[in-house]
N, C-alpha and C positions, 0 to 999 in steps of 0.2 A: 775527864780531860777531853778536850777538843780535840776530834779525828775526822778530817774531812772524808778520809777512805770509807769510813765507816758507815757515816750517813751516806755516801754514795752508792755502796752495796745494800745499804737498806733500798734506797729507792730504786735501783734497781730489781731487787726481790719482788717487792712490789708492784714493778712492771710486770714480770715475768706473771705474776700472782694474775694480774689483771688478765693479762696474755691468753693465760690459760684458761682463762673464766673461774678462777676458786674463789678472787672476791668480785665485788659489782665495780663500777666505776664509781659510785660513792662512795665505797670505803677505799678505794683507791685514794679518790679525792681529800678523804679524811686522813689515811693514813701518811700522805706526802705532806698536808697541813700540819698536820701532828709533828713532823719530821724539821722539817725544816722551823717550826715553833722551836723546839729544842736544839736545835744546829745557832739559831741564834740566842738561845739563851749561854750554850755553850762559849762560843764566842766570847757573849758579853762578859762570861766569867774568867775568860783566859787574857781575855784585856785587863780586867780590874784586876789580875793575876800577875800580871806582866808590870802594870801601871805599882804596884806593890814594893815588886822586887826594885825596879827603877827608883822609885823616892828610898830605899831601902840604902841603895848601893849608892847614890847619892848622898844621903845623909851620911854613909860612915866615908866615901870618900872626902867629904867636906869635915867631918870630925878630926878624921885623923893629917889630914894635909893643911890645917892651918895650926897644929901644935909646934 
């Protein structure tokens, strides 16, 4: 499930990571790329998620409101 907090302490890890020199700024680069690829895949699945529930509660509101 989608947590913005979540990717945000990772990138920031990351910084700190960088900061301190334990990784290079490639894998900084990589690792923020990487990061944000899944932040919006996350997304994408919590809209298709949401866009679900909506036709869902729609269909049974329209089922049961015109009996």
């Amino acid at each position: 499930m989608y947590n913005s907090n979540n990717f945000l302490l990772q990138k920031v890890a990351a910084k700190i990571a960088l900061d301190q020199n334990k990784i290079s700024s490639e894998e900084f680069n990589l690792l923020i790329k990487r990061l944000e690829q899944r932040e919006e895949e996350a997304l994408l699945e919590r809209e298709i998620r949401e866009k679900k529930i909506k036709e869902a509660t729609n269909n049974l509101y329209h089922k049961y409101s015109t009996v």
